[in-house]
Residue frames as qw, qx, qy, qz and C-alpha x, y, z in Angstrom:
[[0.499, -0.476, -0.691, 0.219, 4.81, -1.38, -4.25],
 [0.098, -0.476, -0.265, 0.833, 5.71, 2.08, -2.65],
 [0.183, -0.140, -0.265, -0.936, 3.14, 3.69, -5.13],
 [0.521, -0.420, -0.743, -0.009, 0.71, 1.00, -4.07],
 [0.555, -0.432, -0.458, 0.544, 1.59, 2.41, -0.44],
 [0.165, -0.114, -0.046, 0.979, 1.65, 5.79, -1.23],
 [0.302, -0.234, -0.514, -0.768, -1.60, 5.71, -2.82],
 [0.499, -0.561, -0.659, 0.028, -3.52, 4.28, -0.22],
 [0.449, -0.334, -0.371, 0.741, -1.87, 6.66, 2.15],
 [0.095, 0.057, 0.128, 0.986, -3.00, 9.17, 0.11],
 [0.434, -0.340, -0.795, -0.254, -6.49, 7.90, 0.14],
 [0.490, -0.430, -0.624, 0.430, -6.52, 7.53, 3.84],
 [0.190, -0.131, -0.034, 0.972, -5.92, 11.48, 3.92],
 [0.236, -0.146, -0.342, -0.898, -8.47, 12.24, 2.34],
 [0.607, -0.371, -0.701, -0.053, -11.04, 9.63, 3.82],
 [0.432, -0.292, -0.391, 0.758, -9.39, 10.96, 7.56],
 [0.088, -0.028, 0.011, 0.996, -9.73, 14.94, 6.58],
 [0.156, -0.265, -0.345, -0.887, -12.91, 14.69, 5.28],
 [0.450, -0.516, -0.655, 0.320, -13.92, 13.37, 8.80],
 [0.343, -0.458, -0.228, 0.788, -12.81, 17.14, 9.93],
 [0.004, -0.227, -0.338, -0.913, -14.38, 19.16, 7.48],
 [0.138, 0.499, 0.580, -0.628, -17.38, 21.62, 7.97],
 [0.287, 0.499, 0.567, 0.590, -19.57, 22.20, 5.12],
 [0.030, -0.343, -0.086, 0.935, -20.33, 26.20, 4.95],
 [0.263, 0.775, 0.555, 0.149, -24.31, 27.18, 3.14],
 [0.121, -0.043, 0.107, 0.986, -24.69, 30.71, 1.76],
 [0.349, 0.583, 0.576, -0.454, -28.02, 32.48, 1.80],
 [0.362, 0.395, 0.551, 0.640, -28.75, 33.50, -1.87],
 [0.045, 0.877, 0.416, 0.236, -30.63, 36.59, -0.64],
 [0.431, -0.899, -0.074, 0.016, -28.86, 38.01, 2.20],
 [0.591, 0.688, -0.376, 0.191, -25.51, 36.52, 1.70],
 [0.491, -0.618, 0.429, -0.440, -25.18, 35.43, 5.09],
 [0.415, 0.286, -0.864, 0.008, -23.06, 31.99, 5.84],
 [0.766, -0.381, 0.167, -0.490, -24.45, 29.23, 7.70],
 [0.107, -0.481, 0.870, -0.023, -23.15, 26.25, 8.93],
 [0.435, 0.191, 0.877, -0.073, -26.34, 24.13, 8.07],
 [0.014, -0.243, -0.752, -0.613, -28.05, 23.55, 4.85],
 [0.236, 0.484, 0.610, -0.581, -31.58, 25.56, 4.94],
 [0.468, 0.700, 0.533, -0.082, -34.14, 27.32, 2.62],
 [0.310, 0.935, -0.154, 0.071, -32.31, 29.51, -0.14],
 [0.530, -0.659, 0.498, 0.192, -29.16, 28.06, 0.72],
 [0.756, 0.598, -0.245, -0.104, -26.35, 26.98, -1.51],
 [0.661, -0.667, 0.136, 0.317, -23.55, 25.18, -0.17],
 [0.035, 0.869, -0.463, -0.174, -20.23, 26.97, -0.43],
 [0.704, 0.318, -0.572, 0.277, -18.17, 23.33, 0.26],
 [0.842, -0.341, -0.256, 0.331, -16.27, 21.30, 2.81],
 [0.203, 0.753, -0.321, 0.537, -13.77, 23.07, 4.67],
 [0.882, -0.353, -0.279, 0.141, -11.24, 22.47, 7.15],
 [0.447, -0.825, 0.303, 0.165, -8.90, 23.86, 9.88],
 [0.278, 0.793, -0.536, 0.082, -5.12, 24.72, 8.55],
 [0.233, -0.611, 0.723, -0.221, -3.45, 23.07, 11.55],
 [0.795, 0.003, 0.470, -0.383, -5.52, 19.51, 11.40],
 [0.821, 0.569, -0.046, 0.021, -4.39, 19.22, 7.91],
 [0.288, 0.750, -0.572, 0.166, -0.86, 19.97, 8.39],
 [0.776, -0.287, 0.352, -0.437, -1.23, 17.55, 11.33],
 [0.917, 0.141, 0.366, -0.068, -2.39, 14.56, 9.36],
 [0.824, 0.530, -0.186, 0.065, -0.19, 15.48, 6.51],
 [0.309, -0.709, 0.601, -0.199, 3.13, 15.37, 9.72],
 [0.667, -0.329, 0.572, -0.346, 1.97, 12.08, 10.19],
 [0.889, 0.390, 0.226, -0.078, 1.62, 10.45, 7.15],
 [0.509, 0.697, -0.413, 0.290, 5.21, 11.76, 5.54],
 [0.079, -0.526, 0.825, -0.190, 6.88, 10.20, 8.88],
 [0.873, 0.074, 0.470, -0.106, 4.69, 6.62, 8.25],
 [0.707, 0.691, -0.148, -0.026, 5.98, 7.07, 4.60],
 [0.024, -0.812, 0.569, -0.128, 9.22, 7.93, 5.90],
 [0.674, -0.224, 0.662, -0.240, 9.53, 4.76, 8.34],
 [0.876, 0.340, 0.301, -0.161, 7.88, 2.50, 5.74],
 [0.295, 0.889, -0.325, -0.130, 11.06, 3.71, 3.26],
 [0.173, -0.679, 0.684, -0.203, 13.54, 3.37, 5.58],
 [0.785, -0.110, 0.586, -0.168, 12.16, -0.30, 6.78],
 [0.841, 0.503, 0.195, -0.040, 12.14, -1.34, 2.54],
 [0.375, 0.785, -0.476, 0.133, 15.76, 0.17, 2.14],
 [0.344, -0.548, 0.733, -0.211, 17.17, -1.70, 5.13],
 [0.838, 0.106, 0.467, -0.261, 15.47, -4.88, 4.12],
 [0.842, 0.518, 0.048, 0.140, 17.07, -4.52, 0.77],
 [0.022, -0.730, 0.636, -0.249, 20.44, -3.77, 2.04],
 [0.691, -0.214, 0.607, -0.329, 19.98, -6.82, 4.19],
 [0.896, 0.296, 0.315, -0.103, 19.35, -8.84, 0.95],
 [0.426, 0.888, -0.168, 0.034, 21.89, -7.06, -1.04],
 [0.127, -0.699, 0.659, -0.246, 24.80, -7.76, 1.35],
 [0.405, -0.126, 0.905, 0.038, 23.98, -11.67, 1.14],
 [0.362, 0.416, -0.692, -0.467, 24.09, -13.30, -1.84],
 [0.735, 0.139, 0.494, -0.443, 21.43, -15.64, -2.84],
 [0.073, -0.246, 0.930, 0.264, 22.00, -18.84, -4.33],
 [0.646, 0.393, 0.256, -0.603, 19.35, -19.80, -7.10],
 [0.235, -0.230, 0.832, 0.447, 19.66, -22.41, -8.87],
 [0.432, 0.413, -0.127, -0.792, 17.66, -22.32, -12.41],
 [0.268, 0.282, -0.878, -0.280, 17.87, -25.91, -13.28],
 [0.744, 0.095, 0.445, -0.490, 14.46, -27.64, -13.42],
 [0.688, 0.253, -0.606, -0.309, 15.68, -30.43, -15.85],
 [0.768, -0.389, 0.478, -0.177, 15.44, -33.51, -14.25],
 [0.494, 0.268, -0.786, -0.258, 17.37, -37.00, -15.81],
 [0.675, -0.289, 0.523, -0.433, 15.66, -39.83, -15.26],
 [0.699, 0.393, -0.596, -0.056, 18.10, -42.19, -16.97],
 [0.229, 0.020, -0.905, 0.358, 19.78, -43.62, -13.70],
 [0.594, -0.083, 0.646, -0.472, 16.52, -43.94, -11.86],
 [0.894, 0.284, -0.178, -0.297, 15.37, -46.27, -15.30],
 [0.678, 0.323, -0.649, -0.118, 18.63, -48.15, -15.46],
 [0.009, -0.328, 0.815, -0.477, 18.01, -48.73, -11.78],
 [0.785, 0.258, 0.183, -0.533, 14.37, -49.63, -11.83],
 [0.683, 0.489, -0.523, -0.141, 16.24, -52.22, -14.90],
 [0.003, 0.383, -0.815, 0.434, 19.05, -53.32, -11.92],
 [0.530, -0.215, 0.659, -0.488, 16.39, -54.20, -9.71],
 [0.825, 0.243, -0.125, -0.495, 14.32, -56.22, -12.48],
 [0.722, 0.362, -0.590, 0.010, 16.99, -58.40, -13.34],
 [0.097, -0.507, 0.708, -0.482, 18.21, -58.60, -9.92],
 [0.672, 0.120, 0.486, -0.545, 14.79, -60.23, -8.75],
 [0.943, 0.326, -0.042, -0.047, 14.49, -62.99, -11.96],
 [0.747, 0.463, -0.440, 0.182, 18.21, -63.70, -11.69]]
């Protein structure tokens, strides 16, 4: 489950960041950067601020954190009482026949 949970989270990062990225063009003649996509242009790629990333990645390693902390205590919680489980799914259903019998005779005799 915590890969499950990590993976999305990790997801989300990306998905999130690539909200904040700026895509960067390059002129093929001149060599001159642009921030929008034009004639002779090539784009360089996505790119994003230092601090935004460290940011998101602050936030996400104290949800992780939390989320841990909440699954360790929960199993501490379970650990420290003992659960009774009983595995026995036979059933006898001799005394409900020889009572189902009882009643028969009861009722003609």
């Amino acid at each position: 489950m915590t890969i499950t949970f990590l993976s999305i989270m990790s997801t989300s990062l990306v998905t999130t960041s690539s909200a904040l990225a700026l895509d960067l063009y390059v002129d093929n003649d001149t060599q001159q950067i642009y921030a929008a996509p034009g004639l002779n242009r090539v784009k360089l790629g996505s790119f994003e601020k230092k601090e935004d990333i460290d940011k998101l990645k602050a936030t996400l390693k104290t949800e992780i954190e939390q989320e841990l902390k909440s699954k360790q205590l929960i199993q501490t919680k379970i650990n420290d009482k003992p659960v009774k489980a009983s595995l026995d799914t036979s059933v006898d259903y001799r005394d409900s026949i020889n009572e189902s019998q009882a009643q028969e005779k009861t009722k003609k005799g």
